[in-house]
C-alpha positions in Angstrom: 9.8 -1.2 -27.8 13.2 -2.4 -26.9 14.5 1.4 -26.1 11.3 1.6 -23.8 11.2 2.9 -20.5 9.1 1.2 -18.0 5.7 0.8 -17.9 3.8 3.3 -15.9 -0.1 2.8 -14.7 -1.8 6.3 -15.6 -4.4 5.7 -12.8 -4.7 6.2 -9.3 -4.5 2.6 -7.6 -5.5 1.2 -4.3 -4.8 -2.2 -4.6 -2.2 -1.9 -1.7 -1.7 -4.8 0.8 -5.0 -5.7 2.9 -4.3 -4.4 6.3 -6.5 -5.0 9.5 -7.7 -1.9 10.9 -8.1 -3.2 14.4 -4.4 -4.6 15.0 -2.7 -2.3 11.6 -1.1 -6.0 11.2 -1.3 -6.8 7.2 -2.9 -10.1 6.1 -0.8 -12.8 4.5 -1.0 -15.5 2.0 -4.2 -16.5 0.4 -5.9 -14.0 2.3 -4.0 -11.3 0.3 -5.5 -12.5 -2.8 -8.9 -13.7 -1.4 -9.3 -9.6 -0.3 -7.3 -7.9 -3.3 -10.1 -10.4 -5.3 -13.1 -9.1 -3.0 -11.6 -5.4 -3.5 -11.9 -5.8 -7.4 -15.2 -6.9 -7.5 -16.9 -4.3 -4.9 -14.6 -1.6 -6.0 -13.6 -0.5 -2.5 -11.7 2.5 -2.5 -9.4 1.5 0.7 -6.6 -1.5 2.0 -8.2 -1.7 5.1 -10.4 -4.5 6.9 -11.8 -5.8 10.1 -14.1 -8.1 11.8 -17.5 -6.3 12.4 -16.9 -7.0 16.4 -13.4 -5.3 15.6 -14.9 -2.2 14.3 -17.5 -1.9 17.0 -14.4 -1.5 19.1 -13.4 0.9 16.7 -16.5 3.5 17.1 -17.5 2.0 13.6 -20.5 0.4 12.5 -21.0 -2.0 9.9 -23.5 -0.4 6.9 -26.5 -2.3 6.9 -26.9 -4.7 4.3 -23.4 -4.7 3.9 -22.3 -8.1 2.9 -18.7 -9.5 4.3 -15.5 -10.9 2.8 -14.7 -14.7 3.8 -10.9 -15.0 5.4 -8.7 -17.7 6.0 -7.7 -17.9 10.0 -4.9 -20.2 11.2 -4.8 -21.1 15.1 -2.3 -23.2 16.1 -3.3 -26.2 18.4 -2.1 -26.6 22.1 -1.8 -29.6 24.2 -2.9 -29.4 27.8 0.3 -27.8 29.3 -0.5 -24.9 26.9 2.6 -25.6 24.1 1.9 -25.5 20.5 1.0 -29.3 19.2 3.6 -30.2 16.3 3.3 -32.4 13.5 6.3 -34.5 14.1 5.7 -36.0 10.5 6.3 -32.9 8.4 8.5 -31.1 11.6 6.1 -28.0 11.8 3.1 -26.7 14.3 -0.3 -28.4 13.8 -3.0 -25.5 13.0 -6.8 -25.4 13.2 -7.9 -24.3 9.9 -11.6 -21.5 10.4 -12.6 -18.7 8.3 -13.6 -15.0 9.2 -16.0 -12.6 7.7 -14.2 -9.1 7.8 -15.8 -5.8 6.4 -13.8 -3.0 3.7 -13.7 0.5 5.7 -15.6 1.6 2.6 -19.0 -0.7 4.0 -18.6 1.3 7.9 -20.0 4.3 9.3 -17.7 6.3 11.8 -14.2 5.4 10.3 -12.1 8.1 9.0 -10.1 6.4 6.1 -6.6 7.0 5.8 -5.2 5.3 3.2 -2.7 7.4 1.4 -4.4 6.0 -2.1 -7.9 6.8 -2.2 -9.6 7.4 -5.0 -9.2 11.2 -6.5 -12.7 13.7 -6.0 -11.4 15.9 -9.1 -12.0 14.1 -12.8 -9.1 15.5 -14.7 -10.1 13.6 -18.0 -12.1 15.5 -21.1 -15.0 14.5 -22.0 -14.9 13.8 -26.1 -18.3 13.2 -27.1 -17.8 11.6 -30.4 -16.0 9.1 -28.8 -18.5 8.6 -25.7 -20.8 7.9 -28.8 -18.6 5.2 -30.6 -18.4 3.5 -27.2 -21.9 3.4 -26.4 -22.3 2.4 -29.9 -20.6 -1.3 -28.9 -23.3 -1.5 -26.5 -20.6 -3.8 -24.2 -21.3 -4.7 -20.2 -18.6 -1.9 -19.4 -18.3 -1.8 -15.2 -16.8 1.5 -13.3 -15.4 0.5 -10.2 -12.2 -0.6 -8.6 -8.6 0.3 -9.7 -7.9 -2.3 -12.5 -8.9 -2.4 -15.8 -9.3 -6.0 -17.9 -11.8 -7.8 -20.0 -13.2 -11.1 -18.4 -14.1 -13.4 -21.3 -16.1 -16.2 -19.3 -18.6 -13.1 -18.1 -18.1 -10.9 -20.9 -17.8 -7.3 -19.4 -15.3 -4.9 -19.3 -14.0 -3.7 -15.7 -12.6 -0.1 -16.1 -11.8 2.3 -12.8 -13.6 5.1 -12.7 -12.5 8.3 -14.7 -11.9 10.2 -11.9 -9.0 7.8 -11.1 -7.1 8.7 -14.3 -4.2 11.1 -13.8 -1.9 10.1 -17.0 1.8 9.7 -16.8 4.8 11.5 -18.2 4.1 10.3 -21.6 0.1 10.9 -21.9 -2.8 12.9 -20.6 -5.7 11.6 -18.3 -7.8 12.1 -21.2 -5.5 9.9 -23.2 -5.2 7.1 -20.5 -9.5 6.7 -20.2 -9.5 6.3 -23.6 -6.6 4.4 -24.8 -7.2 1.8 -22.1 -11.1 1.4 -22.5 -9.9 1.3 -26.1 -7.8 -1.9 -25.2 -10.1 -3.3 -23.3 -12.8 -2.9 -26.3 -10.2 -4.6 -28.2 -9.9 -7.6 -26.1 -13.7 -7.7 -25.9 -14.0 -7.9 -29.6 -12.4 -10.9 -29.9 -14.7 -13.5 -28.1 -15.8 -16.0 -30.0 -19.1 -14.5 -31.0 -17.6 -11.3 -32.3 -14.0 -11.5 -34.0 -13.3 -14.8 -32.8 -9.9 -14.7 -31.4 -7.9 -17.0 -29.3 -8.5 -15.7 -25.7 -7.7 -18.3 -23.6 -4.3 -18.0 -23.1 -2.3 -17.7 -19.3 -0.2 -15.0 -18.5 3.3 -15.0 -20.0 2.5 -17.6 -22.7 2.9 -17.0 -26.8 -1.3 -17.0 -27.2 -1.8 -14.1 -24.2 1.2 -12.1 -25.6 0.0 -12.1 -29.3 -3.5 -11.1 -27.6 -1.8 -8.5 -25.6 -0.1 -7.1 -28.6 -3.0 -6.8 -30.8 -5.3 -5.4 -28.2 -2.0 -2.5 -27.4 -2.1 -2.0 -31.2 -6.0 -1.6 -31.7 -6.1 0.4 -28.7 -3.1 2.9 -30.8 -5.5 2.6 -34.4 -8.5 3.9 -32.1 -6.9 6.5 -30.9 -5.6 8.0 -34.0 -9.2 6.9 -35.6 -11.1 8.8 -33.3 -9.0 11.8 -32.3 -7.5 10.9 -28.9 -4.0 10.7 -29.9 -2.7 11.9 -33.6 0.5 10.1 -33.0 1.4 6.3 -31.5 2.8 7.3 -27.9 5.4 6.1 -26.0 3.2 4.5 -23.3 2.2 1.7 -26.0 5.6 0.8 -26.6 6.3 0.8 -22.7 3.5 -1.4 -22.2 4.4 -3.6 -25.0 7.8 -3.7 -24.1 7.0 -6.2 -21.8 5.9 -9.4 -24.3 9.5 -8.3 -26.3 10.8 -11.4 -25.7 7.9 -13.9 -26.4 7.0 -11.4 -29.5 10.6 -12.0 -31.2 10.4 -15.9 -31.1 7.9 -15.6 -34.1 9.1 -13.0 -37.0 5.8 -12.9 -38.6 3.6 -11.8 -35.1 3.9 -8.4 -35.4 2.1 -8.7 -38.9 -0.7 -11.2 -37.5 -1.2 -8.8 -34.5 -1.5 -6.1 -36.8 -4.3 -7.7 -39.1 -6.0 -9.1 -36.3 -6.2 -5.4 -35.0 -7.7 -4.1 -37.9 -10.0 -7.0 -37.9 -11.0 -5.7 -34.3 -11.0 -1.9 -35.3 -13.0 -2.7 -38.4 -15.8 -4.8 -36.2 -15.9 -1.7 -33.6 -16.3 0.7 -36.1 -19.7 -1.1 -38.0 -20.9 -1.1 -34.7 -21.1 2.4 -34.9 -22.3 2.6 -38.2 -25.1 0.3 -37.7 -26.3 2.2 -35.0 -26.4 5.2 -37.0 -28.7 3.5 -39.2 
C-alpha cells in the first residue's frame, strides 16, 4: 500500500458539475450537491439541467410524468432606485431566498445530449455465471443505476452503476472491476447488524469507517480469488487502500481485526450460497 500509485475509478463517471442547459452557466453551492444527490438517485446519465420553461425555449419537452429536482435560487433585493439592498450588519447584499424545479436532459424529448461522459452502449465486462449465481444467492436489494457504487445501511441496498459503465484501469479488467466492487459492496452489506454485525456507522476519515473500508477492500480481494475473478490480490486493492494508510498504522493490530472480520464476512456470503443450494 505505501508504494501505491493512485487510486483509479475503473468505471465510466458522469458525476461532472451540474450545468444549466439554457444559460451553459454551472450551478453553485448547495445546489451542486442537492443535483449531484438527485443524479445518484435517478441515475441520470448527463450534467445538464434546466427549468421546464427553459427547455421549451430549447425545442425540448419535458417527458411526461417526469418528476423535477428542487433548486436553491438567490435574488438579491433592490430598493426603489433599483440598487442592490445591503445588510449593513453583516456588510454584504440582502438576498431573497426561492426554490426552482429544474429537469435532467435525460427526463426531455428533443435535446441532443452532449456531455463528453455519457454512459458507454458497449458492455465490455464477462459474464461469469458461477458468480452471477453466488450473488443472486445473497438475495441483497442490489440497484443498477447512476455512476457510484456504495452500500447505504439505513436503506439496506447496494447502488452499483451499470455494467456497461465498467471499463477497468491499467491494473484490472472490466470484468474484474464489476466484480471486485460489487464484491466490496456485498462486503459492506454483510456487516449490518442483522447479518455480521459490524460497526457501520462511522464518518468519512475516522478510525471506525477506515477499519470498515479495509475489511470490505480485503473481502472484496478473498472473493475474488474464491470465486475465480482474480487468482492473485491486484494492485488496484492496494491503491484504494492506500488511502486509510495513515489512520490504519495508528493501530498495529488492524490489519489482523480487518482480516478476521473479512473472513467473517466471506464465510456469511458463502452459506448463503450453500443454503440456497439446499
Amino acid at each position: 500500500m505505501e508504494t501505491a500509485e493512485d487510486f483509479e475509478i475503473p468505471w465510466h463517471t458522469t458525476l461532472g458539475m451540474p450545468t444549466n442547459a439554457s444559460t451553459g452557466n454551472k450551478y453553485n453551492g448547495i445546489n451542486i450537491i442537492l443535483l449531484w444527490c438527485r443524479t445518484k438517485e435517478q441515475g441520470h446519465a448527463s450534467s445538464t439541467w434546466a427549468t421546464y420553461k427553459q427547455w421549451q425555449s430549447l425545442g425540448a419537452q419535458v417527458t411526461k410524468g417526469q418528476k423535477g429536482s428542487q433548486i436553491i435560487i438567490y435574488k438579491p433585493m433592490k430598493q426603489e432606485d433599483n440598487q442592490p439592498l445591503s445588510d449593513k450588519e453583516h456588510n454584504r447584499p440582502r438576498v431573497f431566498i426561492g426554490s426552482a424545479t429544474v429537469f435532467n436532459a435525460s427526463q426531455v424529448e428533443g435535446y441532443v445530449v452532449t456531455d463528453d461522459k455519457l454512459k458507454p452502449e458497449a458492455d465490455n465486462t464477462e459474464r461469469l455465471e458461477s458468480v452471477e449465481q453466488f450473488i443472486l444467492s445473497a438475495q441483497a436489494d442490489i440497484r443498477l443505476g447512476g455512476d457510484r457504487a456504495f452500500y447505504a445501511p439505513m436503506e439496506d441496498y447496494i447502488a452499483m452503476p451499470g455494467r456497461e459503465l465498467f471499463t477497468g484501469t491499467s491494473t484490472i479488467s472490466a470484468t474484474e472491476a464489476y466484480y471486485s466492487t460489487l464484491f466490496h459492496e456485498m462486503t459492506h452489506w454483510s456487516g449490518s447488524e442483522k447479518r455480521c454485525g459490524r460497526d457501520m456507522s462511522g464518518r468519512f476519515g475516522g478510525q471506525s469507517y477506515a477499519m470498515e473500508e479495509l475489511v470490505a477492500e480485503i473481502g472484496a480481494a478473498y472473493l475474488c480469488a474464491n470465486k475465480g475473478v482474480s487468482s492473485t490480490p491486484r494492485l488496484d486493492h492496494a491503491n484504494y487502500l492506500k488511502n486509510w494508510l495513515k489512520v490504519i498504522k495508528k493501530d498495529e493490530k488492524a490489519i489482523f481485526w480487518a482480516a478476521t472480520r473479512a473472513q467473517e464476512a466471506v464465510t456469511y456470503l458463502n452459506s448463503l450460497e450453500t443454503e440456497s443450494n439446499i
